[in-house]
Residue, then its C-alpha position, 0 to 999 in steps of 0.5 A: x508476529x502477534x502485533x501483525x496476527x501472522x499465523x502461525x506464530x511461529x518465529x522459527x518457521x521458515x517464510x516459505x511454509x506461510x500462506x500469501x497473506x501472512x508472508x504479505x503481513x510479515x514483511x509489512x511487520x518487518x518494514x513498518x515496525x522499524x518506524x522508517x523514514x522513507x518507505x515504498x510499499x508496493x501492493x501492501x494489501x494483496x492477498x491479505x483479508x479485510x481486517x489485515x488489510x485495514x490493519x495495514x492502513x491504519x498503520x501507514x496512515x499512522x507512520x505517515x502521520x509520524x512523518x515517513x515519506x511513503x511511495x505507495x503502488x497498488x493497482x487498487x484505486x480505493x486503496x490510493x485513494x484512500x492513503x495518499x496526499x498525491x496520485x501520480x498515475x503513469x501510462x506507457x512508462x511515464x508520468x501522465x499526471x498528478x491529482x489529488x486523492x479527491x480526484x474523480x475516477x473519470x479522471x484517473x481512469x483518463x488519465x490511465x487511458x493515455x487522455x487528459x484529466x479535466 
């Protein structure tokens, strides 16, 4: 709880009684601190502030260095940017293309759209 700044740090308080943003940095302590080698993280910075977010970041940006395999979904195209090696964007239920992190958000936004990237 200290590592991950969840406040207050209270190992006995029930979940329930914690903000959003320090329910979302409990379980992200929860799941990244097993040093797992697969991970799916849905929205890892959603309701949290901007020193927890980037916290957040590093961290996954430092297990994937150390080899875990991440699925990140997050509506927030900075933040995939950012973090992955690969976008995959999907539209209407399927795969409308793959792009790497350099990719324009003119593409990824056609892309979104139900278009074609260049």
């Amino acid at each position: 709880m200290e590592e991950y700044d969840v406040r207050p740090p209270e190992p006995k308080a029930p979940t329930g009684t914690l903000s959003g943003g320090n329910q979302q940095k409990l379980v992200c302590a929860r799941e990244m601190g097993r040093r797992p080698i697969c991970l799916i993280v849905g929205q890892p910075t959603r309701g949290v502030d901007i020193a927890a977010s980037d916290f957040n970041h590093r961290r996954l940006l430092a297990l994937k260095e150390a080899g875990t395999a991440i699925l990140l979904v997050s509506a927030d195209l900075d933040e995939i940017r950012a973090l992955a090696d690969r976008i995959l964007v999907m539209e209407d239920g399927r795969i409308a293309g793959a792009l790497g992190p350099e990719a324009s958000e003119r593409d990824l936004g056609l892309l979104m759209g139900g278009g074609r990237a260049r």
